[in-house]
FIZA-526397 format. One record per residue: residue in three letters; x, y, z of N, C-alpha, C, CB in turn. Coordinates in Angstrom, 1 decimal. Atoms other than C-alpha are relative to their C-alpha. Last residue first. Glycine has a CB too. Layout:
N
{rec ala, {X, Y, Z}, {X, Y, Z}, {X, Y, Z}, {X, Y, Z}}
...
END
This chain:
140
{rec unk, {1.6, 0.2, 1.1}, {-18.9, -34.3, -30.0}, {0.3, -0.5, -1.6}, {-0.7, 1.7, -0.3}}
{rec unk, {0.2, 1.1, 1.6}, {-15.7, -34.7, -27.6}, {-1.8, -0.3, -0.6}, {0.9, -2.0, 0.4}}
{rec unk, {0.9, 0.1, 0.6}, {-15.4, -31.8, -24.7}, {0.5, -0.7, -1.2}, {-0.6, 1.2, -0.1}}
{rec unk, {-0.9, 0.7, 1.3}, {-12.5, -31.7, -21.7}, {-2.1, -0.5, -0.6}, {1.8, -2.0, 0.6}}
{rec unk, {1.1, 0.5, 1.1}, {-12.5, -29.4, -19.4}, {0.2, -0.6, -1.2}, {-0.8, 0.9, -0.4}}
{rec unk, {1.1, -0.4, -0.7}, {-10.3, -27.9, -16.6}, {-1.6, 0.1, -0.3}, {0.3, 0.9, 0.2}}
{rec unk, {1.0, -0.3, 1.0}, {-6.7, -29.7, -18.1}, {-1.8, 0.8, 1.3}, {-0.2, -1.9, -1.2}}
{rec unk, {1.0, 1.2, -0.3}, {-4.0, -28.6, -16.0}, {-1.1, -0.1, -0.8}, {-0.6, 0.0, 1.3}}
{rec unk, {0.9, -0.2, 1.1}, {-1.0, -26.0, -16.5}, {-0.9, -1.4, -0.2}, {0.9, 0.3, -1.4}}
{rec unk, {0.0, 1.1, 0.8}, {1.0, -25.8, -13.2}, {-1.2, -0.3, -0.9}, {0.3, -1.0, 0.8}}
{rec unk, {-0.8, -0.3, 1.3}, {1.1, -22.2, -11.8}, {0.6, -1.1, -0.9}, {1.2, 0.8, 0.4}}
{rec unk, {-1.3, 0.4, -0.3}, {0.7, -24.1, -8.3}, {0.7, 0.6, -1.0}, {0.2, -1.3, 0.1}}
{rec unk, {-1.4, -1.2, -0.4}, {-2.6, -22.2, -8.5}, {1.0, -0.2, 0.4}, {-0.1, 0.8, 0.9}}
{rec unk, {0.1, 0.0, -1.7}, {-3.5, -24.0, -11.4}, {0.0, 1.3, 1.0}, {1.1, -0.8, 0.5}}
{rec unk, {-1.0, 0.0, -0.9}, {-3.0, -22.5, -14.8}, {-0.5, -0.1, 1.1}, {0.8, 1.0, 0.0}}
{rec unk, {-0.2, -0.8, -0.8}, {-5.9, -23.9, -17.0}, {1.5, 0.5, 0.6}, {-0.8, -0.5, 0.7}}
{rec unk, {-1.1, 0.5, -0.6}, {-6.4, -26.1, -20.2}, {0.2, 1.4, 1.2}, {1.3, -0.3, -1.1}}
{rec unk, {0.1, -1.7, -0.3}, {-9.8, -25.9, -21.9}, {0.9, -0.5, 1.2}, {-1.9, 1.0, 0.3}}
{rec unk, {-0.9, 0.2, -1.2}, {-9.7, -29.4, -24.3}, {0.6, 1.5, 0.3}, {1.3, -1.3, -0.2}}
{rec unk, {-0.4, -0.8, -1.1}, {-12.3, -29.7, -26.7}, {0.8, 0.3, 1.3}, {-0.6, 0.2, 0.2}}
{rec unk, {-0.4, -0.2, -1.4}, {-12.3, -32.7, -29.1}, {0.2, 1.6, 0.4}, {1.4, -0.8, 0.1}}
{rec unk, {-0.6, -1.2, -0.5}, {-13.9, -32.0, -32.3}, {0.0, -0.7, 1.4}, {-0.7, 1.5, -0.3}}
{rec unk, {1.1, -0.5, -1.6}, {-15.3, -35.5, -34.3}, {1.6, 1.3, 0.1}, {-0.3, -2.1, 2.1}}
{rec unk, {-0.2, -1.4, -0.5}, {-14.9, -37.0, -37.4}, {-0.3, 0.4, 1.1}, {-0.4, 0.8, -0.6}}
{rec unk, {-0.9, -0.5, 0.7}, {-14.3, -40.9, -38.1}, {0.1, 1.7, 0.3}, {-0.4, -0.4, -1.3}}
{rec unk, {0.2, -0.4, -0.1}, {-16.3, -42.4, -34.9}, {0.9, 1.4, -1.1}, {-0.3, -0.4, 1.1}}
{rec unk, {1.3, 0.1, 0.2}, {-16.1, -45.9, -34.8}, {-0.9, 1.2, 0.0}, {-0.4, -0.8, 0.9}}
{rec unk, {0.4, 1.2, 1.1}, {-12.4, -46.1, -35.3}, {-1.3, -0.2, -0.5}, {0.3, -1.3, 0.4}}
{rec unk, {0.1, 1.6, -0.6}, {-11.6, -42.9, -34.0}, {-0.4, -1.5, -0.8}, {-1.2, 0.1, 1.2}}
{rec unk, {0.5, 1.1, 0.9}, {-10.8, -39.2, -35.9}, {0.2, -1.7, 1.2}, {1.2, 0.0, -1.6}}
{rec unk, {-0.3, 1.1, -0.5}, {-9.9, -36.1, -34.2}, {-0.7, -0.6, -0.6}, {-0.1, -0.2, 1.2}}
{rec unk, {0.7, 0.8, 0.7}, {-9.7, -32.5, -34.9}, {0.3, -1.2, 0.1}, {0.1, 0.4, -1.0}}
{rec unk, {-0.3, 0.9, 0.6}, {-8.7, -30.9, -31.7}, {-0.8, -0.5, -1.1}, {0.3, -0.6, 0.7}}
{rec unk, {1.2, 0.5, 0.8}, {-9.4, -27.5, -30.4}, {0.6, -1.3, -0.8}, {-0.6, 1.2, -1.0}}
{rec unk, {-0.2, 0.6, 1.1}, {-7.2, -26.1, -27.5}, {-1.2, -1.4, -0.6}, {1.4, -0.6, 0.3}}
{rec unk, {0.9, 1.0, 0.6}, {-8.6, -23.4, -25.3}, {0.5, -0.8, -1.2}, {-1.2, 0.8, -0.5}}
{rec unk, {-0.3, 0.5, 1.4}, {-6.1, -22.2, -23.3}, {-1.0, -0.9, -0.1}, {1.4, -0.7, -0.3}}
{rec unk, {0.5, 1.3, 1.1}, {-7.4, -20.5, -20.0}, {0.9, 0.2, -1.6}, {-2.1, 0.2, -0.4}}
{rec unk, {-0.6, -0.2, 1.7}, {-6.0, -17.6, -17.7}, {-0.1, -1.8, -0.2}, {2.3, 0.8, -0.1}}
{rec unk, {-1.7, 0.4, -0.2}, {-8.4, -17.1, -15.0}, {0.4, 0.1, -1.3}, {0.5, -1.6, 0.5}}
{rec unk, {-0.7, -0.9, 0.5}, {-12.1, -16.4, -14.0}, {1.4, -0.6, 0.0}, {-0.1, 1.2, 0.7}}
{rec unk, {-0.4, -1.2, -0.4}, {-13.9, -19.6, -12.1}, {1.0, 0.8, -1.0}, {0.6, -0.2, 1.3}}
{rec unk, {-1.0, -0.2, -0.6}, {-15.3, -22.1, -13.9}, {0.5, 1.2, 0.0}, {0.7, -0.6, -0.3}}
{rec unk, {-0.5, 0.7, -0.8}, {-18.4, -23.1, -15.6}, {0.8, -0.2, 1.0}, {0.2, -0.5, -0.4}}
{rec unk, {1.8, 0.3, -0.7}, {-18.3, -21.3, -18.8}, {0.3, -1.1, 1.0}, {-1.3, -0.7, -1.3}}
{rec unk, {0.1, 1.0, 0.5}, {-14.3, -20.2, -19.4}, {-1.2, -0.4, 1.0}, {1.3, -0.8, -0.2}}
{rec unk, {1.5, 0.7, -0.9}, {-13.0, -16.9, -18.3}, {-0.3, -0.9, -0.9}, {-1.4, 1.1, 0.4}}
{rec unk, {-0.4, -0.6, -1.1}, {-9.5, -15.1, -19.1}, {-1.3, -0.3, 0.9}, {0.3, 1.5, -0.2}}
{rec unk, {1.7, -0.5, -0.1}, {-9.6, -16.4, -23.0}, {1.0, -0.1, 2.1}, {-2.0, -1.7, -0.9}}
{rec unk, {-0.3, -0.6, -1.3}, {-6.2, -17.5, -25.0}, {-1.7, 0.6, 0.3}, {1.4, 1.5, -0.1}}
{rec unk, {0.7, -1.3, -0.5}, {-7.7, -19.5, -28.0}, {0.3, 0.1, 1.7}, {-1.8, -0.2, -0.5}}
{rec unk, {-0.4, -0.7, -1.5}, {-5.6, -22.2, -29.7}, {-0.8, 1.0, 0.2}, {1.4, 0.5, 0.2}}
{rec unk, {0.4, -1.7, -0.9}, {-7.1, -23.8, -32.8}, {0.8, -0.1, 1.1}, {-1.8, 0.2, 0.6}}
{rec unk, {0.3, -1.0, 1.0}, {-6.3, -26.8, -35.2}, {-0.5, 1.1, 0.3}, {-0.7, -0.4, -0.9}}
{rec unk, {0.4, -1.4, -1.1}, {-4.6, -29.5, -32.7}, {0.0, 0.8, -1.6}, {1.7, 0.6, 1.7}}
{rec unk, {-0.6, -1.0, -0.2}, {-4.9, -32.9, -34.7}, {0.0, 1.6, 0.4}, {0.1, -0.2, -0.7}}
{rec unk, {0.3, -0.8, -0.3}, {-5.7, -36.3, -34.3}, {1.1, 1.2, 0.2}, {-0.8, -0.4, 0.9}}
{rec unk, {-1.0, -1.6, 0.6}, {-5.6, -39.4, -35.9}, {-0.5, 1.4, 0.9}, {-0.4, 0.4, -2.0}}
{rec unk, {-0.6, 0.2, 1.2}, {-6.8, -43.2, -35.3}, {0.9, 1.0, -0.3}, {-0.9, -0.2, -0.9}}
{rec unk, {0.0, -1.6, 0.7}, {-8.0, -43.1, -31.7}, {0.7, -0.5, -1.3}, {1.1, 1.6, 0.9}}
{rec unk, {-1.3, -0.4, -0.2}, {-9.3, -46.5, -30.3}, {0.0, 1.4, -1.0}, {1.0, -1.2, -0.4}}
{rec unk, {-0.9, 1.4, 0.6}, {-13.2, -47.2, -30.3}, {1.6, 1.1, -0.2}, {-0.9, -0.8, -2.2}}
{rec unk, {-0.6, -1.2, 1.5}, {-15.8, -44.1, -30.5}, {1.2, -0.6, -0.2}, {0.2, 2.1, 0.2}}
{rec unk, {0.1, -0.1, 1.1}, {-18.1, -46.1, -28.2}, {0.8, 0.5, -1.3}, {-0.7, 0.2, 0.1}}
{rec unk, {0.5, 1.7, 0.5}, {-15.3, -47.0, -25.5}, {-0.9, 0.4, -1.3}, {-1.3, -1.1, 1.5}}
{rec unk, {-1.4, 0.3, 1.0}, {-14.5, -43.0, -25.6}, {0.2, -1.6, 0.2}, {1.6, 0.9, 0.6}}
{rec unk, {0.0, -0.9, 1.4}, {-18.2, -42.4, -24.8}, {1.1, -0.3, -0.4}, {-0.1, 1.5, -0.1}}
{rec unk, {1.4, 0.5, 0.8}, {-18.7, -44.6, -21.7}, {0.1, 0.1, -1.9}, {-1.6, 1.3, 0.7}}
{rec unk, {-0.3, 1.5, 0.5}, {-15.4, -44.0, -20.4}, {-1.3, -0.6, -0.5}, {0.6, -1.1, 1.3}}
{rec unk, {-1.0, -0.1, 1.2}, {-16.2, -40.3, -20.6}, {0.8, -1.5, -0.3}, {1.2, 1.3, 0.4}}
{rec unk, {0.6, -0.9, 1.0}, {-19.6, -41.0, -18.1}, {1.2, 0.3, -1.4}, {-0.4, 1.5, 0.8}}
{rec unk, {1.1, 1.4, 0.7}, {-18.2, -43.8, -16.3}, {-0.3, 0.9, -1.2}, {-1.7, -0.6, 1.1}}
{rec unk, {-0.6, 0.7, 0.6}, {-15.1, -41.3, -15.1}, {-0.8, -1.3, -0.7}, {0.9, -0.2, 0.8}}
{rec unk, {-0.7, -0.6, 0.7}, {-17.3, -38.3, -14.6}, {1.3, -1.2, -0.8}, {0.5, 1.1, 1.0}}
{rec unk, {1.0, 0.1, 1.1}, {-19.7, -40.7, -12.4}, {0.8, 1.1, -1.4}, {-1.8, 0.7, 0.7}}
{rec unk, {0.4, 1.3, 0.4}, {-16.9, -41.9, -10.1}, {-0.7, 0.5, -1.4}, {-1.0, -0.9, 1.1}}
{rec unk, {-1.3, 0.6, 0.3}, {-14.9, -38.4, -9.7}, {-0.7, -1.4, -1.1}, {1.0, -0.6, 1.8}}
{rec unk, {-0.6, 1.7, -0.6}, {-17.8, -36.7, -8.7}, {0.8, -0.8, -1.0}, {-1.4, -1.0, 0.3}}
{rec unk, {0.2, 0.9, 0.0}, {-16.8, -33.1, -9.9}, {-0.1, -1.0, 0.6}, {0.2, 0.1, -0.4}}
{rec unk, {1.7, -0.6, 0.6}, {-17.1, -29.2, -9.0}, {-0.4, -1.4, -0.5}, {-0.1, 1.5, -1.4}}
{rec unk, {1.1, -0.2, -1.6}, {-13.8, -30.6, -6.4}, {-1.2, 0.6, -0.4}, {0.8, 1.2, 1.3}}
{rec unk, {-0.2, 1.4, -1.3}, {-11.7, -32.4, -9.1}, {-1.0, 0.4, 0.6}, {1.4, -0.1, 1.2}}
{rec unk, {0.8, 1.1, 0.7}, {-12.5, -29.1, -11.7}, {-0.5, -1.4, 0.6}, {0.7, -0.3, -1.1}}
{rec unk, {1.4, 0.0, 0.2}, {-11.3, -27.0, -9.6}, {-1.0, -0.7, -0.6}, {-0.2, 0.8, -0.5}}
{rec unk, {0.8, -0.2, -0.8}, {-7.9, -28.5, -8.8}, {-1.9, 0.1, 0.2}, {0.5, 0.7, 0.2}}
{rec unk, {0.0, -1.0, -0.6}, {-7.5, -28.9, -12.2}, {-0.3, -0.1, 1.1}, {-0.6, 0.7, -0.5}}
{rec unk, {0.9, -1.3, 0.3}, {-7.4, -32.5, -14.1}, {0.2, 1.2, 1.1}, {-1.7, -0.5, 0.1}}
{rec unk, {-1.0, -1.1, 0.5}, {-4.5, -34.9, -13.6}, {-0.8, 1.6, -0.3}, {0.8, -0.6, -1.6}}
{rec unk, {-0.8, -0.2, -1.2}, {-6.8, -37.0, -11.4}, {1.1, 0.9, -0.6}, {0.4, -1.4, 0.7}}
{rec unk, {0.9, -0.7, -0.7}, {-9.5, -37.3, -14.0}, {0.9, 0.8, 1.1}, {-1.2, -0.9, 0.5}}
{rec unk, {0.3, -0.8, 1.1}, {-6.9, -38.5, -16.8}, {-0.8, 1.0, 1.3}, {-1.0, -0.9, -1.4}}
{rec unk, {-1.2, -0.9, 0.0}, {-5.7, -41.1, -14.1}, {0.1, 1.3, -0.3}, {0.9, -0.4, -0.8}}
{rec unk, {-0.2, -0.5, -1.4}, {-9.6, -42.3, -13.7}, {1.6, 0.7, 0.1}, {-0.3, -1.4, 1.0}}
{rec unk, {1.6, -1.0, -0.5}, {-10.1, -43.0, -17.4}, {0.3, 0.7, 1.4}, {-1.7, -1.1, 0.2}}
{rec unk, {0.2, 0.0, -1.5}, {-6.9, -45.0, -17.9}, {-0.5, 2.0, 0.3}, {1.8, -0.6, 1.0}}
{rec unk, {1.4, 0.4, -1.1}, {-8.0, -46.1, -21.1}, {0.2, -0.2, 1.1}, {-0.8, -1.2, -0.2}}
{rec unk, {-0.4, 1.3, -0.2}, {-4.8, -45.4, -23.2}, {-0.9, -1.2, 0.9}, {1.1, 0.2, 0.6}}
{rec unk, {-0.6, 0.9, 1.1}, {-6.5, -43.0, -25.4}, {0.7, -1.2, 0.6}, {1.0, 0.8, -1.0}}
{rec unk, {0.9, 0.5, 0.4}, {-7.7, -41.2, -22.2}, {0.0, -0.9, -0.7}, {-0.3, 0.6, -0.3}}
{rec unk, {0.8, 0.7, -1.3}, {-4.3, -41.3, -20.5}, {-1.4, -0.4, -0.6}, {-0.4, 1.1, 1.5}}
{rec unk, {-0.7, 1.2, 0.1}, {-3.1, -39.7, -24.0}, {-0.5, -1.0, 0.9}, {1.4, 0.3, 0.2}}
{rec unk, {0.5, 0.7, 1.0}, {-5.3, -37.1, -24.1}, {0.3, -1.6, 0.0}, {0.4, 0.7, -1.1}}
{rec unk, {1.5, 0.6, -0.7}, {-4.3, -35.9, -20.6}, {-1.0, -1.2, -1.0}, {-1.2, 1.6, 0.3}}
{rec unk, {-0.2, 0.4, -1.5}, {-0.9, -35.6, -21.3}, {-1.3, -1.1, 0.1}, {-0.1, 1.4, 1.2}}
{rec unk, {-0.2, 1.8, 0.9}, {-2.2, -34.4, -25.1}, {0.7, -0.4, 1.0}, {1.1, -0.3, -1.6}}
{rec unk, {1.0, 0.6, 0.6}, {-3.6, -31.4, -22.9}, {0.1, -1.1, -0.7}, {-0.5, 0.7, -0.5}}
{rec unk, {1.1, 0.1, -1.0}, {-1.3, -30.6, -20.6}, {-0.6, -0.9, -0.6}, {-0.9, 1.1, 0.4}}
{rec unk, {-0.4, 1.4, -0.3}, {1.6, -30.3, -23.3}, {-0.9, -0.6, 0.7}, {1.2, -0.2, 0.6}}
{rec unk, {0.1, 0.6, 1.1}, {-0.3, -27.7, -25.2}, {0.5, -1.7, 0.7}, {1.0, 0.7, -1.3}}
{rec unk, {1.0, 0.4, 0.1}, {-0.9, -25.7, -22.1}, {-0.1, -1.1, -1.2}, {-0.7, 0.9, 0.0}}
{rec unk, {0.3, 0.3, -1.4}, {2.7, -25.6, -21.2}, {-1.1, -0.3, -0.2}, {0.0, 0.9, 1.1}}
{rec unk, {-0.5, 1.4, -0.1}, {3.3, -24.8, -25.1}, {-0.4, -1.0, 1.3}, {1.4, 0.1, 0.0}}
{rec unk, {0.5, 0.9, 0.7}, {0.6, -22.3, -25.0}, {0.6, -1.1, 0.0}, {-0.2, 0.2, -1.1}}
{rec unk, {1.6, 0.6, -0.8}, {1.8, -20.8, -21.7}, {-0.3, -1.2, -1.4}, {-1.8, 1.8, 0.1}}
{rec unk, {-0.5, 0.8, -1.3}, {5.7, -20.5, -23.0}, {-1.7, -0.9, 0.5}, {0.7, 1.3, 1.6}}
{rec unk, {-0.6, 1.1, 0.4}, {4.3, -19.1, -26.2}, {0.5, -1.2, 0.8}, {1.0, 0.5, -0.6}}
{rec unk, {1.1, 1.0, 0.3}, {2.3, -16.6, -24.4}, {0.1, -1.1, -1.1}, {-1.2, 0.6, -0.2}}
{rec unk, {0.7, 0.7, -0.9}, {5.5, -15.3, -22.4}, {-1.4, -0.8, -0.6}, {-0.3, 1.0, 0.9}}
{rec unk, {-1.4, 1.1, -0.7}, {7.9, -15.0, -25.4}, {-1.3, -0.8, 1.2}, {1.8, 1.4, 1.2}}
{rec unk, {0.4, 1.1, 0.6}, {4.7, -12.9, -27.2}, {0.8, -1.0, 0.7}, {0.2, -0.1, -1.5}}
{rec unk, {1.0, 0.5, -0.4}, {5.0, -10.3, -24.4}, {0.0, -1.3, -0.7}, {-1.0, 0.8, -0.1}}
{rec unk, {1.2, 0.3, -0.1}, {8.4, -9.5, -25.9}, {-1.2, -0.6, 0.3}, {-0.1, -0.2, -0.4}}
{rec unk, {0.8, 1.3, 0.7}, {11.2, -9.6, -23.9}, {-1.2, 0.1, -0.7}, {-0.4, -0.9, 1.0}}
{rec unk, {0.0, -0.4, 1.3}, {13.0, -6.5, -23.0}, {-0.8, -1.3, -1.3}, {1.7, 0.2, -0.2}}
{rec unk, {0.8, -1.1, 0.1}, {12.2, -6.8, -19.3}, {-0.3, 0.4, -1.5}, {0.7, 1.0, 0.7}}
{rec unk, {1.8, 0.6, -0.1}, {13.4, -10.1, -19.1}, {-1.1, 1.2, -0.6}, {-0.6, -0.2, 2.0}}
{rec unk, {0.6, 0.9, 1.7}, {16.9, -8.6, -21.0}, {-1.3, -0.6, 0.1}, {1.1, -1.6, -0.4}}
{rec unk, {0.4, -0.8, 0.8}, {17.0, -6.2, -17.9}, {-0.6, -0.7, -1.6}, {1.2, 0.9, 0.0}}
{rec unk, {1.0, -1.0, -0.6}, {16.5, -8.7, -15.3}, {-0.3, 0.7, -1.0}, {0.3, 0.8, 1.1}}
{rec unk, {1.0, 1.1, 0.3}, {19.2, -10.8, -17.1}, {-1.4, 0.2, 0.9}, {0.8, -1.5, 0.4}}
{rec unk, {-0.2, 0.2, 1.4}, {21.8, -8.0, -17.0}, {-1.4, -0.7, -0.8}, {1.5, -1.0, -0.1}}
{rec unk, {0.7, -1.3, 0.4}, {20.9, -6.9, -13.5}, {0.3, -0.5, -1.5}, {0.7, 1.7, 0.7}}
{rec unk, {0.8, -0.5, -0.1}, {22.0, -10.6, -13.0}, {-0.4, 1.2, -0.1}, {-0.2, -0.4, 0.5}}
{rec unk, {0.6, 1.2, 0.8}, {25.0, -11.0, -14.7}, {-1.6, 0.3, 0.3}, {0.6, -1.8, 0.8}}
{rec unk, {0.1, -0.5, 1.1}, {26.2, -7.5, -13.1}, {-0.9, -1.5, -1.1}, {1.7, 0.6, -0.5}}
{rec unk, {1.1, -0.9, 0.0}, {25.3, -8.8, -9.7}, {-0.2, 0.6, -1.3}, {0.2, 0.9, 1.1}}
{rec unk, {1.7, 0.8, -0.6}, {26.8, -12.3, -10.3}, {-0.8, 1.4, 0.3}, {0.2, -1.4, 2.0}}
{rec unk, {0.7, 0.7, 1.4}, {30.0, -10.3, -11.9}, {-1.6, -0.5, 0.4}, {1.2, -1.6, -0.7}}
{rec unk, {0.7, -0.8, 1.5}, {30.0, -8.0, -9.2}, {0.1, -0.5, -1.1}, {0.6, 1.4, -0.4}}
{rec unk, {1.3, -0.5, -0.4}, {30.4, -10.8, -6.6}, {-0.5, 1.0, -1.0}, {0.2, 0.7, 1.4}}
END
């Protein structure tokens, strides 16, 4: 019993001693995985899966149907993915459109077959299950 209470008060105190950076390394990765999750569904052309992994908020400020015609519209013209790479992260605590929170903005450079440069935007949220969801997704 006083080992499991000394273990823990041990591992309380070491949380405590953690650099802040520990915790927004955890988020970016969590958000990092989110987002090529989601990318990936796109790139495989299940358009409607992609929508359904999206944020709570985002599900219920969108119609489902015309959100999945509308980015299957565009990622049909711009033809399979060829290359793409994450070249920004930006922590932010509000994001246009959606309610206040903790956002990752990841910025992709991306290349398609019919569309050699382009910037994907993908603004990755914490639910409130504290599960990291995408809560926008921009390709210009």
């Amino acid at each position: 019993m006083k080992t499991t209470v000394l273990i823990l008060s041990f591992s309380l105190l070491l949380g405590a001693w953690l650099p802040p950076g520990a915790a927004i390394a955890s988020d970016e990765a969590a958000a990092l995985q989110s987002a090529t999750a989601f990318l990936a569904l796109l790139d495989q052309g299940d358009i409607a899966a992609a929508f359904d992994a999206t944020s709570t908020y985002h599900r219920s400020s969108q119609q489902r149907e015309r959100w999945v015609a509308s980015i299957g519209t565009q990622r049909s013209f711009y033809g399979p993915l060829v290359n793409r790479v994450a070249s920004k992260t930006v922590f932010k605590d509000s994001y246009p459109k959606n309610p206040d929170g903790d956002y990752v903005v990841i910025v992709f450079q991306s290349s398609f077959t019919h569309k050699r440069q382009t910037t994907e935007i993908v603004a990755v949220t914490a639910d409130a299950n504290g599960q990291w969801r995408v809560s926008d997704y921009i390709c210009n």
